[in-house]
N, C-alpha and C positions, 0 to 999 in steps of 0.2 A: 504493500500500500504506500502513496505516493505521503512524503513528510511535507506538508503546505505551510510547514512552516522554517520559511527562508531566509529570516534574519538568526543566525544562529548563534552570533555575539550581539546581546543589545547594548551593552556598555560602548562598544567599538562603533553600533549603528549611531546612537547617540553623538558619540565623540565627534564623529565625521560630518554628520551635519551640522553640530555647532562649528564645526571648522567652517564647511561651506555658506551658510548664515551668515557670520563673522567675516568672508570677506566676500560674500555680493554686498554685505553693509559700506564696509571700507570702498570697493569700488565704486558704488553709487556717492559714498563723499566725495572721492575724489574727482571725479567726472561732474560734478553740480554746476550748474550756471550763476547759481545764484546762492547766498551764504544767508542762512537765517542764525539772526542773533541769540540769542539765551534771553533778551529781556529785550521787547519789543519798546517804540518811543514812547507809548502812553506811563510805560510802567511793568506793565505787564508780561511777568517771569513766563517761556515758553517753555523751559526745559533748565535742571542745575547742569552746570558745566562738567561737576562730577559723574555724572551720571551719563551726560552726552544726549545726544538729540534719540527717540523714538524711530523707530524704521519709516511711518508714514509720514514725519519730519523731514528725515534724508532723501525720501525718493520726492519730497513735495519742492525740494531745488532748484525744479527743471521749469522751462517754462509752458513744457508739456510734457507732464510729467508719465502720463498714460504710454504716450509714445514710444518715450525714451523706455521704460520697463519690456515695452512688447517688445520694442528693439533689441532690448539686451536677452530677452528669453529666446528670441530666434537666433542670436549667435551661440546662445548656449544649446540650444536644439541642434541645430546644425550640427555639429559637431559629435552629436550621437544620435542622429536619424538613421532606425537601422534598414529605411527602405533609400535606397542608395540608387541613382540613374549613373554612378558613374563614375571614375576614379581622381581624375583631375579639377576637381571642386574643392568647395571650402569642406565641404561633408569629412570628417573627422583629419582635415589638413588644418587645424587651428593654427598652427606653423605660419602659414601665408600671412595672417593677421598678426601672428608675432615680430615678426618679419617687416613688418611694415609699419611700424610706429616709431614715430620721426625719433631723432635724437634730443631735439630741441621740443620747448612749449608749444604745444598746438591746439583745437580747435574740434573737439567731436560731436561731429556731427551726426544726427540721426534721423531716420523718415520711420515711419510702418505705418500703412495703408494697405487699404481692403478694396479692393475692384469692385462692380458691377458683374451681375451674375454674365456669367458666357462672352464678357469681354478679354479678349486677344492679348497677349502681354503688351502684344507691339503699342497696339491704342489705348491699353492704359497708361504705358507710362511717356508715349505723348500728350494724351489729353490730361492724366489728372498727375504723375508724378514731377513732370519736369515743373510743372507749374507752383505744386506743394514745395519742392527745392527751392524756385526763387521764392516764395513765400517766406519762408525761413532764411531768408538772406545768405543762404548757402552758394557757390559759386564752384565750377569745376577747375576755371582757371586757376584755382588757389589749393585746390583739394590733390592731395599727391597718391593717393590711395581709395578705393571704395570697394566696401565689401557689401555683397547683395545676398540675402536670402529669399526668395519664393518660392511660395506655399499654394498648393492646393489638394484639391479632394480626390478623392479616386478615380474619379472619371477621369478627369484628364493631367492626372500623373504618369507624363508618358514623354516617349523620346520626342516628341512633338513638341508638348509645354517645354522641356528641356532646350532646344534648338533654337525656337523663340526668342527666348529668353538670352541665351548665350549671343544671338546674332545681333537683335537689340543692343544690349548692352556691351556686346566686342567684348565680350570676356571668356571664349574659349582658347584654349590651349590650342598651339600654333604645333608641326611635327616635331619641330626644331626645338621647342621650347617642354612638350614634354618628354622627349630623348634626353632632355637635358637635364630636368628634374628625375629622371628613371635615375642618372650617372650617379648624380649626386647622391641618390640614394642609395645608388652599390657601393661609391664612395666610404658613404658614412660621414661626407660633409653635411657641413650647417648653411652651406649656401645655398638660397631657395631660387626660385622662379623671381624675375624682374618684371612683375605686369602691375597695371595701372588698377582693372578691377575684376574683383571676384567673386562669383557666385559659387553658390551652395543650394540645394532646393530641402524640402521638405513636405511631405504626406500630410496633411492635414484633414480629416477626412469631414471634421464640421464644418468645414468653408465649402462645401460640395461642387459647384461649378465657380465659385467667384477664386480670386487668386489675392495672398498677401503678401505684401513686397516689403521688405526689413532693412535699411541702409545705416551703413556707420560710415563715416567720408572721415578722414583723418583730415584737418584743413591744417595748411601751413607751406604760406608763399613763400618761404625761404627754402623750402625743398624742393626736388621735382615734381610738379605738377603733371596732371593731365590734360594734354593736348585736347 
């Protein structure tokens, strides 16, 4: 008879998610737009410094703050979606993204938006995402990196939405350029792929025909930019 019960250290289960908690906390501080005080102008205490700010204090930094959240679960999804269209993606290559965060102070930027049912990647992210970009005063001539993840439903989780998507955004892998990440990897170097941007997709099976698109743009005009 099957044992259904699959946590078989809970002190260790425990341990590890205060680990993980303790730093999506810390990362959301440090990623924040905007800094709330411990004692607001009227007077009034929002939090003792000892104690440190509440989690829906930290994530409330943002000037969208819902955004930025789904933003950052779709790179942490990404990264262990186990229905995979394909090797040369962000899909468990977190590397890419590590890889590509400037040296200097910069500027993170984030999208995530939700299509219209049985609209085309291509016309969504002419008609609603370029548009939600300059909205957010986000620019590409400044951004040196952009990581994409879309999402959809079973229906059309398929080499199709994949191709799309990749053509759209010019972010498929060139022959040259994944020969070059295979070497590296027989290697056993740290030196990655040199591209501007990357996608990653994900199975989402509640969004059923609409599509969700997740951007991080690392912004900083001191670096290379995208063309």
């Amino acid at each position: 008879m099957k044992d259904n019960n699959n946590i078989k250290s809970p002190v260790n289960f425990q341990n590890k998610l205060e680990e993980v908690m303790e730093g999506v906390y810390d990362l959301i501080e440090l990623s924040k737009e905007n800094n709330l005080d411990p004692v607001s102008e009227d007077g009034v205490v929002r939090y003792r410094e000892e104690s440190g700010k509440t989690c829906f204090q930290v994530s409330g930094q943002f000037d969208r703050p819902s955004e930025y959240l789904e933003s950052l679960l779709d790179i942490i999804r990404v990264n262990y979606e186990p229905c995979v269209l394909g090797t040369f993606f962000l899909n468990s290559n977190i590397g890419f993204l590590y890889d590509g965060i400037p040296d200097t102070s910069f500027q993170l930027g984030y999208i995530s938006m939700t299509s219209e049912v049985n609209k085309q990647f291509d016309t969504f992210w002419d008609e609603d995402v370029i548009p939600h970009i300059e909205k957010c005063g986000y620019s590409f001539k400044d951004t040196s990196s952009v990581y994409a993840v879309a999402s959809t439903g079973e229906g059309r989780y398929d080499l199709d939405f994949m191709d799309n998507v990749l053509t759209t955004l010019d972010s498929e892998f060139s022959i040259d350029e994944a020969i070059n990440l295979m070497t590296a990897s027989f290697r056993e170097t740290t030196e990655g792929p040199t591209k501007d941007i990357y996608s990653g997709f994900c199975l989402d099976a509640a969004l059923g025909n609409k599509i969700r698109l997740s951007l991080w743009l690392f912004i900083n005009p001191h670096e290379h930019v995208i063309q």
